[in-house]
C-alpha positions as CSV (number, residue, x, y, z in Angstrom):
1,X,0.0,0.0,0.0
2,X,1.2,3.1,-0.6
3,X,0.1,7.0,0.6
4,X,1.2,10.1,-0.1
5,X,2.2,12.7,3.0
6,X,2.4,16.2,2.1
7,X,4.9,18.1,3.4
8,X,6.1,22.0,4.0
9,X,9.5,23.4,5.5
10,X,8.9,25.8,8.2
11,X,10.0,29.4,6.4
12,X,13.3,29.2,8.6
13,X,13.7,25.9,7.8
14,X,17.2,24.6,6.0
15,X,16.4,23.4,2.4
16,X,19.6,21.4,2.2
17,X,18.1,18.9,5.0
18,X,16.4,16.4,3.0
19,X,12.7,15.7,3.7
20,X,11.5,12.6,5.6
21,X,12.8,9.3,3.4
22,X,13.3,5.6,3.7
23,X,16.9,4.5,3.6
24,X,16.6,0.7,2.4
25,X,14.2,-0.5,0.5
26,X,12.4,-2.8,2.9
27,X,12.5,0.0,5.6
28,X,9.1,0.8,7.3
29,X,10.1,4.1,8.8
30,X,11.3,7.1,6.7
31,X,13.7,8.8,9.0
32,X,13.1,12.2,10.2
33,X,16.1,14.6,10.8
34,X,16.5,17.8,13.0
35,X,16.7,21.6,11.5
36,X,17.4,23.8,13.7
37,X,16.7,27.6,13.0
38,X,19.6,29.4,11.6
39,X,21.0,31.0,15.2
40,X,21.0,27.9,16.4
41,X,22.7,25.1,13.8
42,X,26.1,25.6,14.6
43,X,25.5,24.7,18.3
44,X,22.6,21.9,17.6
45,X,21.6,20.7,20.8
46,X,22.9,19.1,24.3
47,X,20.7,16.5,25.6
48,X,21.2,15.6,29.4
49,X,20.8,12.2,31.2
50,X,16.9,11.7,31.9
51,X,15.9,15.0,29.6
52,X,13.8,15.6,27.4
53,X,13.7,18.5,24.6
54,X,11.4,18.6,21.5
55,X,13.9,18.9,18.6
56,X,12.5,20.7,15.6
57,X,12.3,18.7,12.1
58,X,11.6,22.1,10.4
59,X,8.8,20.6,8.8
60,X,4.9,20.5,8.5
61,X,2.5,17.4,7.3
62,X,-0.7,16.8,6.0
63,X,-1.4,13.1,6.7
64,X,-4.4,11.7,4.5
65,X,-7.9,10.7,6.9
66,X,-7.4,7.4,7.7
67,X,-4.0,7.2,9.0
68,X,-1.3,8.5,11.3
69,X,2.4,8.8,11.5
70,X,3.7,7.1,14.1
71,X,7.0,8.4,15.5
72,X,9.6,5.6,16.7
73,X,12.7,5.9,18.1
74,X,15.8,4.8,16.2
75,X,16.8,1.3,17.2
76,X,20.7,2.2,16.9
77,X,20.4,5.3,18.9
78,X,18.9,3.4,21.2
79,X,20.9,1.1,22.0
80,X,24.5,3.0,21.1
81,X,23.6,6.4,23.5
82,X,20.3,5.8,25.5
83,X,17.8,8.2,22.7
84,X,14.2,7.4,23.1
85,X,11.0,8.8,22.9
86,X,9.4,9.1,26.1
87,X,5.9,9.0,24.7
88,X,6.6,6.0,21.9
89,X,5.2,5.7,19.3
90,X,4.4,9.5,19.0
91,X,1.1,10.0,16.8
92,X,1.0,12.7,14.5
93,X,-3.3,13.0,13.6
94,X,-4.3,13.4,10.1
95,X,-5.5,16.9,11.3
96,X,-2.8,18.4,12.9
97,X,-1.3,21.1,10.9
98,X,1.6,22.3,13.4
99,X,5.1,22.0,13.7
100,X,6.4,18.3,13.3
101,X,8.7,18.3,16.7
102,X,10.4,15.2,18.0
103,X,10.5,14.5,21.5
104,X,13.7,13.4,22.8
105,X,14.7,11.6,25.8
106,X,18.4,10.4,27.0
107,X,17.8,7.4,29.0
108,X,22.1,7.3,28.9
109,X,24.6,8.4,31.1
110,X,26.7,10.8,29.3
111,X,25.3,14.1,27.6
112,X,24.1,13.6,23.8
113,X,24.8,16.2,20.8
114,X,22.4,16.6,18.4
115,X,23.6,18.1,15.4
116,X,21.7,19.8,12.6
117,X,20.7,17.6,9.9
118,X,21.0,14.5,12.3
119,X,18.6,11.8,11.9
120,X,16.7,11.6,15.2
121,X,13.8,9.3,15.0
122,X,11.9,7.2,12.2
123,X,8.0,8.4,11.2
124,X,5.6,4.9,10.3
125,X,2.5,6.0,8.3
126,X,0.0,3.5,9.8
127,X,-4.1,3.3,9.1
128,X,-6.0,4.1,11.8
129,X,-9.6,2.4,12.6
130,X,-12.0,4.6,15.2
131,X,-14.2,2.1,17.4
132,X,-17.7,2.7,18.8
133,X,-17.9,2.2,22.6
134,X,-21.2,0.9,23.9
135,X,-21.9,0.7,27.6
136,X,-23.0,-2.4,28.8
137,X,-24.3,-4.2,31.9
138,X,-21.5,-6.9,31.8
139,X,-19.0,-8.7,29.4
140,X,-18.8,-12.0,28.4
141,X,-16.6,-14.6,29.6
142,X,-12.7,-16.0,28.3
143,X,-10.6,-18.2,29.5
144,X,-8.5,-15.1,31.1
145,X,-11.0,-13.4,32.4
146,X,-10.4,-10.4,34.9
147,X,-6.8,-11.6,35.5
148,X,-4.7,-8.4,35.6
149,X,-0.8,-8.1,34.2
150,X,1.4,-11.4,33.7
151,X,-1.6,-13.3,34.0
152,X,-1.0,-15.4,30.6
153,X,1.7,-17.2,31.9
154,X,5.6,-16.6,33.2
155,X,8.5,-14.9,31.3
């Protein structure tokens, strides 16, 4: 399946950073980078242990109705230096119109630069289905029934 995301650069934005894109062909996230305005490039970013910043991508979307972008975390930045998204995944709404920000989190133990142009997370377009909720007097039965967390077994 494939859908088309609109996208606009901020007006301060840096044309040289290139737009959201996938890297390999089997990729299912199209990384996203960060532009910082022009006063701050040179200096990018300083990340502390345990905080969290929203790092600018410079960038706007216009997701089609019916789905989302889902924003994930980079699995080698992850694991190399501790970067994470504290709210993962991230869902950008098909209606939102503002800036596309990323929030970071260092889960490490040393300080993190984040340099202009650096690729900082990975957006998923995903479909989205919108249930119906119904009340009712009571629900029917499984074989789990109102067993709470780790209740399907050890490990």
């Amino acid at each position: 399946m494939s859908v088309n995301v609109k996208v606009m650069r901020e007006d301060w934005a840096d044309p040289e950073i290139a737009l959201p894109r996938y890297e390999t062909e089997g990729a299912a996230g199209a990384d996203l980078r960060a532009s910082f305005p022009q006063s701050d490039r040179a200096a990018g970013m300083i990340l502390e242990p345990m905080a969290r910043r929203i790092v600018p991508t410079g960038l706007r979307v216009a997701i089609p109705q019916g789905f989302e972008m889902q924003i994930r975390p980079r699995s080698g930045l992850a694991l190399k230096k501790g970067l994470s998204l504290p709210n993962t995944p991230g869902t950008i709404d098909s209606d939102y119109r503002g800036p596309l920000g990323v929030l970071l989190i260092n889960l490490g133990s040393e300080p993190i630069h984040i340099s202009h142009g650096d690729r900082i997370a990975q957006a998923i377009i995903a479909p989205v289905v919108q249930a119906g909720f119904d009340l009712v007097e009571d629900l029917d039965d499984t074989a789990r029934g109102a067993a709470g967390f780790g209740s399907t077994g050890q490990g």
